[in-house]
C-alpha positions as CSV (number, residue, x, y, z in Angstrom):
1,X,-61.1,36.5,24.3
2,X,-59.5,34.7,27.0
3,X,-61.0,31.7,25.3
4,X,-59.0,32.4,22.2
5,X,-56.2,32.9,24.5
6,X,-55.8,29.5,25.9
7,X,-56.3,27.8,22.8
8,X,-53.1,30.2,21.1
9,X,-51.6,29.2,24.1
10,X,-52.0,25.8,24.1
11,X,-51.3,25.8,19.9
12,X,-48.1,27.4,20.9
13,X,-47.2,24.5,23.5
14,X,-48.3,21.8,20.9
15,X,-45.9,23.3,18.3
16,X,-42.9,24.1,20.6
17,X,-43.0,20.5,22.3
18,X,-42.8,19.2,18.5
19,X,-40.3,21.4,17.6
20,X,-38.4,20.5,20.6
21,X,-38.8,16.7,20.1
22,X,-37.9,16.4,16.0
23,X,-34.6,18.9,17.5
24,X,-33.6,16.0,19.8
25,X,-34.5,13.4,17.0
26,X,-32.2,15.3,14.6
27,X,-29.8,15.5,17.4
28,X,-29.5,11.4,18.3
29,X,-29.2,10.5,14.6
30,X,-26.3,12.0,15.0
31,X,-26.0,13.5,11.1
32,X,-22.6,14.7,10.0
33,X,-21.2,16.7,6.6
34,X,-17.5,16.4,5.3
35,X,-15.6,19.5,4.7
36,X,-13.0,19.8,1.8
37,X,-9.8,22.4,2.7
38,X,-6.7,22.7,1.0
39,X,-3.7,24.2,2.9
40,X,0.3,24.8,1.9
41,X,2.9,23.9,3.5
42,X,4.2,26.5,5.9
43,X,8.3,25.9,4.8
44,X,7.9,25.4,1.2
45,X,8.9,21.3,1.9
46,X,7.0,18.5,2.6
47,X,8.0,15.1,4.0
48,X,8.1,13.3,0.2
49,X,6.3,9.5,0.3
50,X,7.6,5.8,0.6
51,X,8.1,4.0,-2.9
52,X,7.4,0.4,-2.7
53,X,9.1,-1.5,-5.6
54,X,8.5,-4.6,-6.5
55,X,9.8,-6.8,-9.3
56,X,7.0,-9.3,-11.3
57,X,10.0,-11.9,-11.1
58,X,10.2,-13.6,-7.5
59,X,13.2,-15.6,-7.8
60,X,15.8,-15.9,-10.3
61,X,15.8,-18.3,-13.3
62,X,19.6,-18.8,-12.1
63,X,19.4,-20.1,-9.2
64,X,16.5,-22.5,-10.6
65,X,18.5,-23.6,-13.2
66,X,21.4,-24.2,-10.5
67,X,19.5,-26.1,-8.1
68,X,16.6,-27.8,-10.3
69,X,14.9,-29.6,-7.3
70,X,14.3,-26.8,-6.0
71,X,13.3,-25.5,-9.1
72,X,10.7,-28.5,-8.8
73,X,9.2,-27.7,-5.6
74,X,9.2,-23.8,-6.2
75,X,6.9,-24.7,-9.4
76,X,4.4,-27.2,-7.5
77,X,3.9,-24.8,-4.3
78,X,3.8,-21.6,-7.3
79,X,1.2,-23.6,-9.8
80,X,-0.4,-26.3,-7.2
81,X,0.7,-29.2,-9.4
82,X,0.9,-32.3,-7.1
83,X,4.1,-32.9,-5.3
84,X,5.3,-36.2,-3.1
85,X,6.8,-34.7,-0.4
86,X,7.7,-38.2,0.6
87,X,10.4,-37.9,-1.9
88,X,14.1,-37.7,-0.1
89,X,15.1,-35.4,-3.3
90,X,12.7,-32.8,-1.4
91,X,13.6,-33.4,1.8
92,X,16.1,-30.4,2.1
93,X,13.7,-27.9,0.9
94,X,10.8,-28.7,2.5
95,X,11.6,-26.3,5.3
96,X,12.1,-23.1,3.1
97,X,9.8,-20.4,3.9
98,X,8.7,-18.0,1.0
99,X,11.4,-15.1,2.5
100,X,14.2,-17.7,2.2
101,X,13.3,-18.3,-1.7
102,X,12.4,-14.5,-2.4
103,X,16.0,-14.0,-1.2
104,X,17.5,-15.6,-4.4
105,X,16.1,-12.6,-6.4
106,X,17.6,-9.6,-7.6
107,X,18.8,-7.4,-4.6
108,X,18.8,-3.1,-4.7
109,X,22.1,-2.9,-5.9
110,X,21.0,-5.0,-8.8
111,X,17.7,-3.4,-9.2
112,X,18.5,0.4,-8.9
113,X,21.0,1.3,-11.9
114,X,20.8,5.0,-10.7
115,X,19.0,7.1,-8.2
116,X,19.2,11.0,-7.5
117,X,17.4,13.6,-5.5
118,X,16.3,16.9,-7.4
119,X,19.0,15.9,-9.8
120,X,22.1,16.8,-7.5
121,X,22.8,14.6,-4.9
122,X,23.0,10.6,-5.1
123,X,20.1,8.7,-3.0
124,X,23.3,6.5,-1.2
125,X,24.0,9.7,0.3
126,X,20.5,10.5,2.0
127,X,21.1,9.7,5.3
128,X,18.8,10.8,8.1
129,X,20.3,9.6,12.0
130,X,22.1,6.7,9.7
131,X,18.6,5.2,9.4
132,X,18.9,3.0,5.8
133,X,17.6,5.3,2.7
134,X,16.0,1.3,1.5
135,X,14.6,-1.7,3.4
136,X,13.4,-4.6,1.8
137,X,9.5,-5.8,2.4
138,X,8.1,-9.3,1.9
139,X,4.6,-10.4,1.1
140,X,2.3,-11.3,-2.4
141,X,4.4,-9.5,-4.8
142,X,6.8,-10.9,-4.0
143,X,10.6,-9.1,-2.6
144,X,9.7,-6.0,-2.3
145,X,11.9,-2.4,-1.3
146,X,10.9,0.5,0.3
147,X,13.0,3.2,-0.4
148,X,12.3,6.4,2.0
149,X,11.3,4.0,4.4
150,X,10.3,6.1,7.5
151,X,9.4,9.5,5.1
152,X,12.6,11.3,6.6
153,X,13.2,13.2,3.0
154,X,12.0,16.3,2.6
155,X,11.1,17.9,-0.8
156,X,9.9,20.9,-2.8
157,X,8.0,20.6,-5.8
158,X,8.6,20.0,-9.9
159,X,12.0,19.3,-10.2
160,X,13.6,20.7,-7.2
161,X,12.2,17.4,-5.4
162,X,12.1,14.9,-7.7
163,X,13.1,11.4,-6.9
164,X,14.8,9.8,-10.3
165,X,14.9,6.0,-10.1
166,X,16.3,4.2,-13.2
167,X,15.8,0.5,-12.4
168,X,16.8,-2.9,-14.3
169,X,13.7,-5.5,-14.3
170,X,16.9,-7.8,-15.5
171,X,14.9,-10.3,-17.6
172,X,17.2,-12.7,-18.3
173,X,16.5,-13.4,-14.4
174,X,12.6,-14.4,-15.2
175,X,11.4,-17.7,-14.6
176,X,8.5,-16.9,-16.5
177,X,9.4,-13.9,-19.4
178,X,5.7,-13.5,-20.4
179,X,5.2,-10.5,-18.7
180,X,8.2,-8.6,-17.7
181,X,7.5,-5.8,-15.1
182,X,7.7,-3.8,-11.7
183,X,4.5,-3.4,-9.5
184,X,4.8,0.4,-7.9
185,X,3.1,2.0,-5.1
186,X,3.5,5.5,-3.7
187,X,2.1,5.5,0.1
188,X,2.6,6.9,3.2
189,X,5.6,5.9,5.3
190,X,3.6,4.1,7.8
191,X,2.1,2.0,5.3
192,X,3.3,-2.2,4.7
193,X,3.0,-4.4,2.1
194,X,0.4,-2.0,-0.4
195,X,1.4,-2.7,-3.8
196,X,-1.0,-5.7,-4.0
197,X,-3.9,-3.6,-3.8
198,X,-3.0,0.1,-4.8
199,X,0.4,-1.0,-6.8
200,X,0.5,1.1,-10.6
201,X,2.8,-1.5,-12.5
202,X,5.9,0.1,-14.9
203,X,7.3,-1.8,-18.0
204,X,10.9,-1.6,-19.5
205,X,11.6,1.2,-22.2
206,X,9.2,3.7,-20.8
207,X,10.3,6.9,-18.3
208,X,7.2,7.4,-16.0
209,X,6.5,11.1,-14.5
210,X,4.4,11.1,-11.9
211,X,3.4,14.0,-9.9
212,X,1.6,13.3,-6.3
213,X,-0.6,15.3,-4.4
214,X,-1.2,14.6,-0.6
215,X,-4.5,14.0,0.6
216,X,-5.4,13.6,4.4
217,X,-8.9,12.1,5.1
218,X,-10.3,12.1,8.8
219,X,-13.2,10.1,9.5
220,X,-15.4,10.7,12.9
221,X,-15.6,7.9,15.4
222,X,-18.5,5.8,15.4
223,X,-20.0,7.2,18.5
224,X,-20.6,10.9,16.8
225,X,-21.7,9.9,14.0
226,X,-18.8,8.6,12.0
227,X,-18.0,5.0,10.5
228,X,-14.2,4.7,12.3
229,X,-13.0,3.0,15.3
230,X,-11.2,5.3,17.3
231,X,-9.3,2.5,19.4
232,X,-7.8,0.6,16.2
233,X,-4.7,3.4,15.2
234,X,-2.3,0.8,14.3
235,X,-2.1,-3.0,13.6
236,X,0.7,-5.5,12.8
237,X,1.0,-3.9,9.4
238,X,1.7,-0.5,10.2
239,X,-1.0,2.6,10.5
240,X,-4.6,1.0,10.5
241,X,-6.5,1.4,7.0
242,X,-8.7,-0.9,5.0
243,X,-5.5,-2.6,3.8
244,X,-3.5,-3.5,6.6
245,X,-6.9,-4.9,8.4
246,X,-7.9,-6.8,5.2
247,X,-4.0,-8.6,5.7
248,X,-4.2,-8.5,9.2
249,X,-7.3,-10.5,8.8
250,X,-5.6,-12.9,6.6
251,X,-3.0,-13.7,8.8
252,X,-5.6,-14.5,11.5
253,X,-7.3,-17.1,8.9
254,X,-4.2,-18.3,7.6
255,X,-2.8,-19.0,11.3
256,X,-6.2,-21.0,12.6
257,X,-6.2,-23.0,9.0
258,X,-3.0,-24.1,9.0
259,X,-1.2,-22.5,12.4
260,X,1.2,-20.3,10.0
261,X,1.3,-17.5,7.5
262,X,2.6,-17.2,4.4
263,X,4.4,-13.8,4.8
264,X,5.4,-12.2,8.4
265,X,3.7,-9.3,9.2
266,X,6.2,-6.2,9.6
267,X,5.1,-5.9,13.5
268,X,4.5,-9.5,14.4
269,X,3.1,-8.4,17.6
270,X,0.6,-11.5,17.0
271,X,3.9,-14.4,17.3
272,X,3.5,-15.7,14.1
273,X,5.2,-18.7,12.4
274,X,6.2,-18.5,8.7
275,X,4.7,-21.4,6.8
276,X,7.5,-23.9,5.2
277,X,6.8,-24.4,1.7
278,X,5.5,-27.7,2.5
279,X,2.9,-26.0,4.6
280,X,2.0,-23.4,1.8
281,X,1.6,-26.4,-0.7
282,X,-0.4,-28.5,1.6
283,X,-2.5,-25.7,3.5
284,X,-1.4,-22.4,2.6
285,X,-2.4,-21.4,-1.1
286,X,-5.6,-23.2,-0.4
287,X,-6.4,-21.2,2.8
288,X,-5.4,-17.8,1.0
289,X,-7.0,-18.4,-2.2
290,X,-10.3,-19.4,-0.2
291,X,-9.7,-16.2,1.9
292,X,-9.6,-14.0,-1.3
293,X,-12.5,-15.8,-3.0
294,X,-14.3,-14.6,0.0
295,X,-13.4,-11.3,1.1
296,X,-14.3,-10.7,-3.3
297,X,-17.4,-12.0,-3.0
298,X,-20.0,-8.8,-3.1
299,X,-22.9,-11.4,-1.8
300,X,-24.4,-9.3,0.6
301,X,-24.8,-12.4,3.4
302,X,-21.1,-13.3,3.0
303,X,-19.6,-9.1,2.2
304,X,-16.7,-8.2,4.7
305,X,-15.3,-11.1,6.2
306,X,-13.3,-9.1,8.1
307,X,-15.1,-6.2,9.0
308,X,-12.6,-2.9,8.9
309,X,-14.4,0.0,9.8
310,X,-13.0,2.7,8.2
311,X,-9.3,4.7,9.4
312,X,-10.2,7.4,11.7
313,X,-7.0,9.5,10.0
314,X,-5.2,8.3,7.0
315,X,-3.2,10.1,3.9
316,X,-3.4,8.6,0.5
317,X,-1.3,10.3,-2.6
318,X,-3.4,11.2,-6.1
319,X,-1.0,10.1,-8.6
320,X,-1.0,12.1,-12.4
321,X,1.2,10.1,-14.8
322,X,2.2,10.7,-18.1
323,X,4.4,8.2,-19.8
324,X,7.4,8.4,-22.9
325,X,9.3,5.8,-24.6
326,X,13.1,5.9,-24.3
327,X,14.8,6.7,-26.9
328,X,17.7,4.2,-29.2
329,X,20.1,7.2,-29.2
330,X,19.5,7.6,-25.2
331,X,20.2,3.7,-24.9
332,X,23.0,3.8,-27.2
333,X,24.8,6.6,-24.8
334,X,24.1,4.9,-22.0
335,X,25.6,1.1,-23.4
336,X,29.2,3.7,-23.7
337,X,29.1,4.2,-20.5
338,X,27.7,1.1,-18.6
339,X,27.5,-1.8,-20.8
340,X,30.1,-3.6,-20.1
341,X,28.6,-3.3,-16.5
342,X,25.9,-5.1,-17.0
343,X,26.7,-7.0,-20.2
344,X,24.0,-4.9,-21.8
345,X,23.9,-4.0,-25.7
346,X,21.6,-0.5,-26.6
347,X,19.0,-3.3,-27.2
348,X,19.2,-5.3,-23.9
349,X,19.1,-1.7,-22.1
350,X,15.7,-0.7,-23.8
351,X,14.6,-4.2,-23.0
352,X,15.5,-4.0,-18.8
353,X,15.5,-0.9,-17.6
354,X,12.9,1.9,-16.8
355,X,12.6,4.8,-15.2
356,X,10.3,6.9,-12.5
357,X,10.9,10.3,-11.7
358,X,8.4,11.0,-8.6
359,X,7.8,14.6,-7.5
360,X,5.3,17.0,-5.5
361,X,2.8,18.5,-8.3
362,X,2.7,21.4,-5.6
363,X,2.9,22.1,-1.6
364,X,-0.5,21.8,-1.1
365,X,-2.8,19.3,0.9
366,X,-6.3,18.5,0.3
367,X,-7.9,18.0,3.6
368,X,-11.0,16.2,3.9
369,X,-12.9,16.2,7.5
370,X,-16.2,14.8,8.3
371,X,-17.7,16.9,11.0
372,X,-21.1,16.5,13.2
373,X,-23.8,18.5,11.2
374,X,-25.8,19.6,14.6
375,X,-24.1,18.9,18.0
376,X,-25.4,19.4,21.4
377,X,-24.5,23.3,20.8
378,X,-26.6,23.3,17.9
379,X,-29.4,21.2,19.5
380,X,-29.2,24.3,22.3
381,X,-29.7,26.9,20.4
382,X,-32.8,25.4,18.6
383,X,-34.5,24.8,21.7
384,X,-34.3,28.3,22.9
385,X,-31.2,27.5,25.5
């Protein structure tokens, strides 16, 4: 009997020490689960988003057409055709940067025909510590604005918060009229230079509804589990995220290739130099279109150039948009009162303007956590502590 005993005993040993070791196995990997939560805002407001704008057009046909060596160089830096730089025509120009030309586009006061908040009060008049209600935002879309610019506004939802934008593309500005357009993005305020990459683009004659729902995503840091950094939080474009490390990482490739950058960062806490058009025609485009050919390229022994590790926190809107044409009898009205303004007929209206009317589908947030699956407290209680 004692026999049996020690063997029972000794089973017991066998099975506990396994169960012991696979617990601290399950432990070290480290395994973690995401959690999905949706709260409501506690005030029945929430800050509302930035809204990037962007027009297709980058510099207006009028200024071309009044300077047309300029209008020269802007075409061979735009299209890489071959230019002699040697030339003393292009002498005076060969030190523009990108921002100097973007800044012979259409500004906001030509751009935003009318703005409103929740239909009662003008957007001119939303003023938080006399910060600017608009800011302006250069990179590869061009001139961009940023209207909300440091998410100061605070909404409801529906209609009680809506932003109304009724903006003029002004095509008789385009250097190029075959497609005629705004590129859009809705982010978070401490978001730069997004509406490359998550932009929703808006044509003339159309009102656009869309309705936004906040989502926050955090991510655990590398060391329990996670795929985030906890040590990158921000960069020289704003609040880390895949985004502003992809153009961070440009910057850095575009500064040892040619020892500028096409576009300044919005923190250029790395001392950049803008590249002079000369430099983007001889270096630049190259460099960038290289860059993009390989950060693209899905080959697995060339994928992530730049290696972003996911944000450890970072909020991203889901957009729902629905989309109806403007009516003749609503462009008619508005040539009554503004025509003359703009030079417009009820045709030309139809044919520049468009509108977005953003607002908070509801006062919710969809929260989405990762979280360790079995911590050190779990690993205790398995092993009998």
């Amino acid at each position: 009997m004692l026999h049996h005993l020690h063997y029972s005993l000794g089973g017991s040993y066998i099975v506990y020490d396994l169960h012991v070791s696979q617990s601290i196995q399950k432990y070290l990997q480290k395994p973690v689960r995401t959690q999905i939560s949706i709260y409501r805002s506690e005030n029945g407001t929430m800050l509302f988003p930035t809204i990037s704008i962007c027009n297709l057009n980058k510099v207006n046909k009028s200024h071309m057409d009044a300077n047309p060596v300029l209008g020269e160089v802007w075409e061979a830096v735009d299209t890489w055709k071959p230019l002699d730089w040697g030339d003393e025509r292009y002498a005076p120009y060969k030190n523009l940067t990108y921002h100097d030309v973007y800044r012979y586009s259409s500004d906001w006061e030509q751009t935003a025909v009318a703005c409103t908040h929740a239909g009662v009060r003008f957007c001119k008049d939303l003023h938080y510590d006399h910060d600017q209600i608009v800011t302006e935002d250069y990179g590869p879309t061009g001139r961009c604005f940023r209207f909300n610019p440091e998410g100061l506004i605070r909404s409801k939802s529906g209609d009680y918060g809506a932003i109304y934008l009724r903006l003029n593309v002004n095509r008789r500005e385009y250097l190029v009229p075959d497609e005629v357009l705004f590129t859009v993005a809705i982010h978070h305020h401490t978001q730069y230079s997004v509406t490359r990459n998550t932009g929703i683009q808006i044509s003339p004659g159309l009102k656009y509804k869309i309705g936004v729902r906040a989502v926050e995503r955090d991510e655990l840091d590398q060391k329990l589990g996670g795929r985030c950094d906890t040590k990158l939080q921000t960069n020289s474009y704003g609040a880390y995220d895949l985004e502003s490390c992809n153009m961070e990482c440009r910057d850095k490739i575009l500064e040892k290739e040619c020892g500028c950058v096409s576009w300044l960062p919005p923190n250029n806490i790395h001392g950049y130099r803008l590249c002079t058009l000369q430099e983007i025609h001889e270096c630049g485009s190259q460099a960038y279109f290289d860059f993009v050919f390989q950060e693209s390229d899905t080959h697995m022994k060339r994928y992530d150039t730049c290696d972003c590790p996911v944000p450890c926190t970072n909020t991203i809107y889901n957009l729902q948009t629905t989309t109806t044409a403007l009516s003749k009898e609503w462009a008619a009205k508005k040539e009554a009162s503004e025509g003359a303004k703009f030079n417009y007929t009820a045709d030309d209206i139809l044919k520049n303007n468009v509108i977005i009317e953003v607002f908070f589908a509801d006062m919710y947030v969809d929260k989405i956590a990762q979280i360790p699956a079995y911590d050190f407290w779990n690993l205790l209680a398995d092993v009998g502590g």
